[in-house]
SEDOPA-935445 format. One record per residue (C-alpha): residue in three letters; residue number from 1; y, z, x. Coordinates in steps of 0.1 Angstrom, whole numbers, always signed. Last residue first. Layout:
residues N
(sedren ala; NUM; (Y; Z; X))
...
//
This chain:
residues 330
(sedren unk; 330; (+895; +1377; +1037))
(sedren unk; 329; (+880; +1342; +1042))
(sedren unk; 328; (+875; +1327; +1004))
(sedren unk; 327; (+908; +1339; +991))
(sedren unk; 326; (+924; +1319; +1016))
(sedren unk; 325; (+904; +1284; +1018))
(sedren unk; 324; (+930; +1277; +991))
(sedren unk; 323; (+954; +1270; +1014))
(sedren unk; 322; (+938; +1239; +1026))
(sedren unk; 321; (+946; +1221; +994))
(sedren unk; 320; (+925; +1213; +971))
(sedren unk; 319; (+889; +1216; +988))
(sedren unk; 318; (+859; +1190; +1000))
(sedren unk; 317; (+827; +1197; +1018))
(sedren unk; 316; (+804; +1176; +1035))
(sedren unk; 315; (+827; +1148; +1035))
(sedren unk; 314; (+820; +1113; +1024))
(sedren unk; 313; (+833; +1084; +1046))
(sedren unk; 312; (+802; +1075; +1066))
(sedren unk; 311; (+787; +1066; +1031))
(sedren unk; 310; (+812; +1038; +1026))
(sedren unk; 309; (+800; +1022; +1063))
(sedren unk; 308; (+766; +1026; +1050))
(sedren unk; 307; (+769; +1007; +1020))
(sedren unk; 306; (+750; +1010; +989))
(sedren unk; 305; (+781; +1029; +976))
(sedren unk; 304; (+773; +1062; +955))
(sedren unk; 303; (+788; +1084; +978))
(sedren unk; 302; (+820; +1057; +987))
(sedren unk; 301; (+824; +1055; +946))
(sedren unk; 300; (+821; +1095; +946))
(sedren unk; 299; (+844; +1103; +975))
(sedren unk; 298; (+875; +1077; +960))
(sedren unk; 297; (+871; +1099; +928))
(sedren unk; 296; (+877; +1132; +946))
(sedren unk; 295; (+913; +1115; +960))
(sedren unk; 294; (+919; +1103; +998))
(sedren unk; 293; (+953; +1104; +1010))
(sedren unk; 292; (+969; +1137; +1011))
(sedren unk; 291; (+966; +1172; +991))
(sedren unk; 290; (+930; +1164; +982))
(sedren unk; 289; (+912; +1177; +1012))
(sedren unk; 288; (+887; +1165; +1030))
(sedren unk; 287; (+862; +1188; +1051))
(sedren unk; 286; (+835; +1176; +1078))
(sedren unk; 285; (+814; +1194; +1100))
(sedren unk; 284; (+812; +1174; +1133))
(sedren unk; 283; (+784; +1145; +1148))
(sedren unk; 282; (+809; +1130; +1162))
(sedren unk; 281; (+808; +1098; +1143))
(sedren unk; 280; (+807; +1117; +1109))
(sedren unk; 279; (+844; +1142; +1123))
(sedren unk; 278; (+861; +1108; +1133))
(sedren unk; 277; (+850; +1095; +1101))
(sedren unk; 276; (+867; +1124; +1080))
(sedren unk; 275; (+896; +1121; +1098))
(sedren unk; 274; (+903; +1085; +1100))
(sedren unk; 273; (+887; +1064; +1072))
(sedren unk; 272; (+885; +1094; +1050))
(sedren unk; 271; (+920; +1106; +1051))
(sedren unk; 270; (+932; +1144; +1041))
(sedren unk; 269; (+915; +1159; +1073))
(sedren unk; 268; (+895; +1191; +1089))
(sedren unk; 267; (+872; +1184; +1114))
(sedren unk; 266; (+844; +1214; +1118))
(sedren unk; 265; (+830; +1219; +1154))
(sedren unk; 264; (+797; +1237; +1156))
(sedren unk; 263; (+772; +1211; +1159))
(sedren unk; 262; (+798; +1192; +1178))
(sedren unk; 261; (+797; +1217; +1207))
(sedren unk; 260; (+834; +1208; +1219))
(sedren unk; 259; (+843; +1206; +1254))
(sedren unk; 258; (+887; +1210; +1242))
(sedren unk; 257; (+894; +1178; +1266))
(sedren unk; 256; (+868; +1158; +1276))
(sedren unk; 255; (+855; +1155; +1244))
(sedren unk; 254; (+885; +1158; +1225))
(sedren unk; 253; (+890; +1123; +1243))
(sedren unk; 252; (+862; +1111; +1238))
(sedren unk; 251; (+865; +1108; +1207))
(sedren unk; 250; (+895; +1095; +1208))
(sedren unk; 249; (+885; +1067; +1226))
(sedren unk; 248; (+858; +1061; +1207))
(sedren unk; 247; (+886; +1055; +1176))
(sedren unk; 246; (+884; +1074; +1144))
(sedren unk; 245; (+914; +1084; +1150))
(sedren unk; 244; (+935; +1069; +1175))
(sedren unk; 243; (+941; +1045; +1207))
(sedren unk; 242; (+926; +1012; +1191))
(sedren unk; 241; (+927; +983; +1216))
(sedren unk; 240; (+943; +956; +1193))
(sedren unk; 239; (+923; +929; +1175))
(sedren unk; 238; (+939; +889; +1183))
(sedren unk; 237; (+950; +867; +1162))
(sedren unk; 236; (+987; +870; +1175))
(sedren unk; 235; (+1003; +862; +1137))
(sedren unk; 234; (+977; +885; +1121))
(sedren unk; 233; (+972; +911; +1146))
(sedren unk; 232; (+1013; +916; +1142))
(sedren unk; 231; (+1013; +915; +1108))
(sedren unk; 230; (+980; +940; +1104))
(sedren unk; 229; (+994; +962; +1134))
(sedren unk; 228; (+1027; +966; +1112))
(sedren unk; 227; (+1004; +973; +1082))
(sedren unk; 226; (+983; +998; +1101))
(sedren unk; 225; (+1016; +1019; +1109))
(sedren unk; 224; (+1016; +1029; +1078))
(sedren unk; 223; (+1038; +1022; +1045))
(sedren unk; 222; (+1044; +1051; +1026))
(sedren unk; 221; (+1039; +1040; +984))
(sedren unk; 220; (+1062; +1057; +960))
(sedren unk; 219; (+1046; +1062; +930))
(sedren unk; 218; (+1056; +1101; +931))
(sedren unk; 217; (+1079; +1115; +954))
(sedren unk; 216; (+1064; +1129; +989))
(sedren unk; 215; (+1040; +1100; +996))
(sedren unk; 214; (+1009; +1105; +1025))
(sedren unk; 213; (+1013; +1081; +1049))
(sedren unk; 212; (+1000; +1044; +1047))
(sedren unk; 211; (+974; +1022; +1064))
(sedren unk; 210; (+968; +1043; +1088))
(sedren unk; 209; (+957; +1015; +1119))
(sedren unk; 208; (+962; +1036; +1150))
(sedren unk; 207; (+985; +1036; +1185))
(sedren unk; 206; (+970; +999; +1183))
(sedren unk; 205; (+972; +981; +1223))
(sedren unk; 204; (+970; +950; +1231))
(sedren unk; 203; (+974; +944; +1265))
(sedren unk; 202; (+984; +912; +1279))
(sedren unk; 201; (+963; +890; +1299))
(sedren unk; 200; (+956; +864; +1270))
(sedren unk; 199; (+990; +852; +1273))
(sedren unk; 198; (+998; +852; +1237))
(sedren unk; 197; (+996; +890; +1232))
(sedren unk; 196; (+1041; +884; +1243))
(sedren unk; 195; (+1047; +857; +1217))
(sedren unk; 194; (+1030; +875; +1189))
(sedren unk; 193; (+1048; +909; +1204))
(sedren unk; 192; (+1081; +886; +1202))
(sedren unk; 191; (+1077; +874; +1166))
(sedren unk; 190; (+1067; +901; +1153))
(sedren unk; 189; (+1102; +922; +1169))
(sedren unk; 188; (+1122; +891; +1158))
(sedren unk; 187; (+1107; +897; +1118))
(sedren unk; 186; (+1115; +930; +1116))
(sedren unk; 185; (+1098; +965; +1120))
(sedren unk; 184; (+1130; +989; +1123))
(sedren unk; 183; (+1108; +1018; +1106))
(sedren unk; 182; (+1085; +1012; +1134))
(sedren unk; 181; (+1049; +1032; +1134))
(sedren unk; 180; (+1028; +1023; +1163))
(sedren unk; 179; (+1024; +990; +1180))
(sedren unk; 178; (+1017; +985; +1220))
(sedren unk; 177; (+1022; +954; +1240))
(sedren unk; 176; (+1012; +954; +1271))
(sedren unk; 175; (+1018; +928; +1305))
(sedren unk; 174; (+1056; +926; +1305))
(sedren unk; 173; (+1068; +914; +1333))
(sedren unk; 172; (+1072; +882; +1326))
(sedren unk; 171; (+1101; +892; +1301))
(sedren unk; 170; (+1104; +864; +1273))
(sedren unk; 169; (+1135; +850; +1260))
(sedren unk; 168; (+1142; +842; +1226))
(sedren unk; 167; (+1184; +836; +1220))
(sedren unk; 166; (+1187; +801; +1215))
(sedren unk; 165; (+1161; +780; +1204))
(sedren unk; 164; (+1138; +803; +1187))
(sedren unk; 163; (+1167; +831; +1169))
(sedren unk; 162; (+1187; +798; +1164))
(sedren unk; 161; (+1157; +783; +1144))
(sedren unk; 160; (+1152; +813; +1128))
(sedren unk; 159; (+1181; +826; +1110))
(sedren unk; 158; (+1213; +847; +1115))
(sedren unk; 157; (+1210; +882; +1127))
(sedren unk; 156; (+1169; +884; +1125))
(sedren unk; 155; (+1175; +927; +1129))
(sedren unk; 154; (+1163; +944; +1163))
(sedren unk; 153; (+1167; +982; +1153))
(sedren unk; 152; (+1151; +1004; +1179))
(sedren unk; 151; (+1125; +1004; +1205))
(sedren unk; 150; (+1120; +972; +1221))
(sedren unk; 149; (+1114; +986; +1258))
(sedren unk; 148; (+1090; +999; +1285))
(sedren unk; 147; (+1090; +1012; +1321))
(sedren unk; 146; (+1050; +1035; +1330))
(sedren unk; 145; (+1062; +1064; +1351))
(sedren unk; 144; (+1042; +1092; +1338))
(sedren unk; 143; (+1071; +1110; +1315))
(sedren unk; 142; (+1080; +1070; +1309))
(sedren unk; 141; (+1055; +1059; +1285))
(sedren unk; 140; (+1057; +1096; +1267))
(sedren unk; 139; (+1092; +1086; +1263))
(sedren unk; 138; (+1087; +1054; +1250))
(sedren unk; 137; (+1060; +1065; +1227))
(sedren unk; 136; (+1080; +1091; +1205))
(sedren unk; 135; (+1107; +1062; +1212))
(sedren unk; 134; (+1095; +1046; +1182))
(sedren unk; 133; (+1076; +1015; +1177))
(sedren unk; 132; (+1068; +979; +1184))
(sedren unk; 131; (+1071; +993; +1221))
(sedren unk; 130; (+1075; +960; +1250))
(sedren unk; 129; (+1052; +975; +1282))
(sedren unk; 128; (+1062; +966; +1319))
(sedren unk; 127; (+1039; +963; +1343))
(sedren unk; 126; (+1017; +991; +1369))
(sedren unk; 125; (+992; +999; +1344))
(sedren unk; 124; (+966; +1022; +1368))
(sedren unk; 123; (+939; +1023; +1340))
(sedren unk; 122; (+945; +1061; +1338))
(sedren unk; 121; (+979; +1057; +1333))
(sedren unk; 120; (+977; +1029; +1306))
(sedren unk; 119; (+952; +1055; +1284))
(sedren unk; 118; (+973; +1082; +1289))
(sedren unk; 117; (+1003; +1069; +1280))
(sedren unk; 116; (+987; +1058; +1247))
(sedren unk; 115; (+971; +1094; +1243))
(sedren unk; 114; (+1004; +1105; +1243))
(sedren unk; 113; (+1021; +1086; +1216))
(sedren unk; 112; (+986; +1089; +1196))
(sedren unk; 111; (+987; +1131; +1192))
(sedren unk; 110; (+967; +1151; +1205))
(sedren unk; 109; (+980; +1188; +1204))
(sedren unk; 108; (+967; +1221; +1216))
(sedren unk; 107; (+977; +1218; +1252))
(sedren unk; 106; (+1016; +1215; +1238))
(sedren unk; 105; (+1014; +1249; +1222))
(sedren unk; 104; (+1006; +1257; +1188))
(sedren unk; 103; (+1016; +1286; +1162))
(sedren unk; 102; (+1022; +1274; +1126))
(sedren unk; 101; (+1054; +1283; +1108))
(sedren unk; 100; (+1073; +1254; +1095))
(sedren unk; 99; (+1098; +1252; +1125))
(sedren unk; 98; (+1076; +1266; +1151))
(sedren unk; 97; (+1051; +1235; +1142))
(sedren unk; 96; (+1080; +1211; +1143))
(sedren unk; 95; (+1088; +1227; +1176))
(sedren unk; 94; (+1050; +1219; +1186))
(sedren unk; 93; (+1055; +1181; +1175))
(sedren unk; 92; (+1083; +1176; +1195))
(sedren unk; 91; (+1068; +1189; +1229))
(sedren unk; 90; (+1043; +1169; +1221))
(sedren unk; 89; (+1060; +1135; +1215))
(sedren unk; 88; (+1070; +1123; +1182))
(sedren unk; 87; (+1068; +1095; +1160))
(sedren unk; 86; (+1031; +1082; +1173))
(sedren unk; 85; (+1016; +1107; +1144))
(sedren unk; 84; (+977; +1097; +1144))
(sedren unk; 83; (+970; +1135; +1145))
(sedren unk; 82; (+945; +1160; +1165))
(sedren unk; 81; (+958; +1196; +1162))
(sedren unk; 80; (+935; +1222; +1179))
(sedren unk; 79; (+924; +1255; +1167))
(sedren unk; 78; (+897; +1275; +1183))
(sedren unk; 77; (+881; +1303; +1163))
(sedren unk; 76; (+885; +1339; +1167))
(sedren unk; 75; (+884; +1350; +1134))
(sedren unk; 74; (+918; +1361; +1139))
(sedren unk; 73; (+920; +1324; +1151))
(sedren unk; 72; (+907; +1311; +1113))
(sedren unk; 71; (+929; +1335; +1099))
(sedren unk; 70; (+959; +1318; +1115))
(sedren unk; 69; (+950; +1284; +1108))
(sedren unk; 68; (+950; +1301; +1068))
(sedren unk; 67; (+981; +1314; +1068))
(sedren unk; 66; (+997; +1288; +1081))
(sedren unk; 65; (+982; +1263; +1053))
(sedren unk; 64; (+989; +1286; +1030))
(sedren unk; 63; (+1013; +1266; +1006))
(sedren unk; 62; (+1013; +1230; +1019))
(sedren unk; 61; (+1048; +1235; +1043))
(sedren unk; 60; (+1073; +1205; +1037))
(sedren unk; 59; (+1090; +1190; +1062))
(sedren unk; 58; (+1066; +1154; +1062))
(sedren unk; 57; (+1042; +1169; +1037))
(sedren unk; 56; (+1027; +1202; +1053))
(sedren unk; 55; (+993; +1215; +1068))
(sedren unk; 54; (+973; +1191; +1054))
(sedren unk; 53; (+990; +1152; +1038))
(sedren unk; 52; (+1002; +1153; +1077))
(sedren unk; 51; (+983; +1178; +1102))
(sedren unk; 50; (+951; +1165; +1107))
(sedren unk; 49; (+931; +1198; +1122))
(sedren unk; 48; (+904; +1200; +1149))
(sedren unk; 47; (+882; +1236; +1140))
(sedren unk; 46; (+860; +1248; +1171))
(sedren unk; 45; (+832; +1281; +1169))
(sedren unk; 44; (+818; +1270; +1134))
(sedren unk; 43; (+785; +1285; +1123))
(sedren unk; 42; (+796; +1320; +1113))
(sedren unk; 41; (+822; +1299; +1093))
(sedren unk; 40; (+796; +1287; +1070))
(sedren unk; 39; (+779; +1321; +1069))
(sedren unk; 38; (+814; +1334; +1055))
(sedren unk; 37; (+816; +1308; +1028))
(sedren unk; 36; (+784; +1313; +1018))
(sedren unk; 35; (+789; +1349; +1012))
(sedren unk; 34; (+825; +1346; +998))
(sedren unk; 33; (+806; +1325; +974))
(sedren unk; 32; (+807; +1286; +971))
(sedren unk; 31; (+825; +1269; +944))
(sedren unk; 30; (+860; +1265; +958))
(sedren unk; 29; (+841; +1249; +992))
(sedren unk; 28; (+835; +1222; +970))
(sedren unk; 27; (+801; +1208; +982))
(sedren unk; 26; (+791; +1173; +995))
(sedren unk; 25; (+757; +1162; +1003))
(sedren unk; 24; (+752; +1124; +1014))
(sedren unk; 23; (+752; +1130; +1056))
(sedren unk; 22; (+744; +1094; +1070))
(sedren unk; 21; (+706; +1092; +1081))
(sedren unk; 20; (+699; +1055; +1080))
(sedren unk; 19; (+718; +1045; +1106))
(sedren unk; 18; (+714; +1069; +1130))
(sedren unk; 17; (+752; +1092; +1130))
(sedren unk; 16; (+775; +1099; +1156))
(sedren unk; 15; (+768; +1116; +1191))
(sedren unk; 14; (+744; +1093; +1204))
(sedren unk; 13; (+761; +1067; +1222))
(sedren unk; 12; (+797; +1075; +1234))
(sedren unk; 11; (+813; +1044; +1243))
(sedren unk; 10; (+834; +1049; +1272))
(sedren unk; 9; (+872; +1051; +1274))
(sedren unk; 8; (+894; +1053; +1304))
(sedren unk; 7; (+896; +1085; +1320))
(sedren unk; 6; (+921; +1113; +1305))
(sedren unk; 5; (+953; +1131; +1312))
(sedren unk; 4; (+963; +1160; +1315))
(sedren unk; 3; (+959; +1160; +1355))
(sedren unk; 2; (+989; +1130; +1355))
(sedren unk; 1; (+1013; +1156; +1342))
//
């Protein structure tokens, strides 16, 4: 296992964007000819895919989504899945794909719960690690031998004060602390990551900072895992190590990895400030589309923004839904 993983980060100068010279153009792939589409394509050898608010909505398939992932490797293109999911491990997350249709195998998924191992691997992490999180991470922790705990429910049973006084203990062993998504997040489990990044030698680690998942029933607001590194940064005051899109150490990740030519890569997402600025900072063809996140109207206030952080959000070419790329390649 160890031989899949990666190095420890670097910052990778020169791949992203000069200031300055931020890509402002964006085009509705809908629009464009079969022509234009097709020479568009010609120029594309790699394609990284989100998955949620993309190919499907939690269980549910995005009509043509597999249909369309499967053109693009008639076509001969390379197809990797890059997601912020930290639920599941890769083995997991290529079922899931059987399940709903869409052909992977484990050497053609990044996801955050592995990366996360990979990163404490590769910096020889020899303590214990306490998981705001599920045990998507736990287990990846402890396929390469890295001992962690604190996944699961862990409720305030009666009220503060005795929480404190009598039943908070700290592990000395523990020398990270890594957040990803916890549907169990509660106020003990803040309380003892705060207590735990308080010793300034402990590992912060952020699996990513999505502020909230795509929504299956209307009005209904997903919370992400960035608002459980947001309480947890908040009460520790310190920022987390940032594992996933549109971190450097991603990026370098599908780097090493998949040896992209990023002139001829295309990053396919639903969120701007993951997806779409992995794809900027790389250097990457960019599409949004508006099955997820990110709406048309958010585009055109970041594309008329006088700031250049805004402007590193707009795509070069936005679509519906990915399934509507159909028509367009055959």
């Amino acid at each position: 296992m160890a031989e899949l993983c990666l190095h420890s980060p670097i910052c990778l100068h020169g791949i992203g964007k000069e200031k300055g010279s931020i890509r402002m153009s964006i085009k509705n792939l809908a629009s464009l000819s079969r022509d234009e589409v097709k020479n568009l394509f010609s120029s594309i050898d790699t394609i990284l895919t989100d998955c949620d608010g993309v190919l499907w909505l939690h269980m549910k398939i995005l009509p043509g989504a597999p249909d369309v992932l499967n053109k693009f490797r008639e076509m001969g293109k390379r197809v990797f899945y890059i997601t912020n999911n930290n639920v599941i491990t890769r083995e997991e997350f290529c079922v899931k794909c059987d399940k709903l249709g869409f052909t992977s195998t484990k050497d053609d998924v990044l996801t955050t719960s592995y990366l996360t191992a990979c990163y404490l691997h590769d910096i020889g992490f020899k303590k214990k690690v306490y998981v705001v999180g599920t045990s998507g991470i736990s287990r990846e922790l402890s396929r390469l031998g890295i001992r962690s705990f604190g996944v699961g429910p862990d409720p305030l049973i009666s009220d503060v004060a005795t929480l404190v006084m009598k039943d908070f203990k700290l592990d000395p062993d523990v020398g990270a602390v890594i957040v990803g998504f916890d549907e169990y997040i509660s106020y003990p489990k803040i309380l003892k990551a705060a207590s735990y990044l308080n010793h300034p030698d402990c590992l912060f680690i952020a699996t990513n900072t999505d502020e909230r998942g795509p929504s299956f029933i209307n009005d209904c607001v997903i919370p992400g895992t960035g608002s459980m590194v947001a309480a947890i940064e908040t009460c520790a005051g310190r920022k987390p190590f940032l594992i996933g899109k549109p971190s450097t150490y991603i990026i370098d990740a599908i780097r090493k990895r998949y040896n992209v030519d990023p002139e001829r890569t295309l990053m396919i997402g639903d969120r701007c400030n993951t997806d779409i600025l992995l794809g900027t900072r790389c250097g990457f063809k960019t599409l949004l589309v508006l099955s997820g996140v990110n709406t048309l109207d958010d585009v055109m206030n970041w594309k008329q923004s006088d700031n250049e952080e805004d402007r590193g959000l707009v795509p070069d070419y936005y679509i519906g839904k990915l399934g509507d790329l159909l028509p367009l390649l055959t």
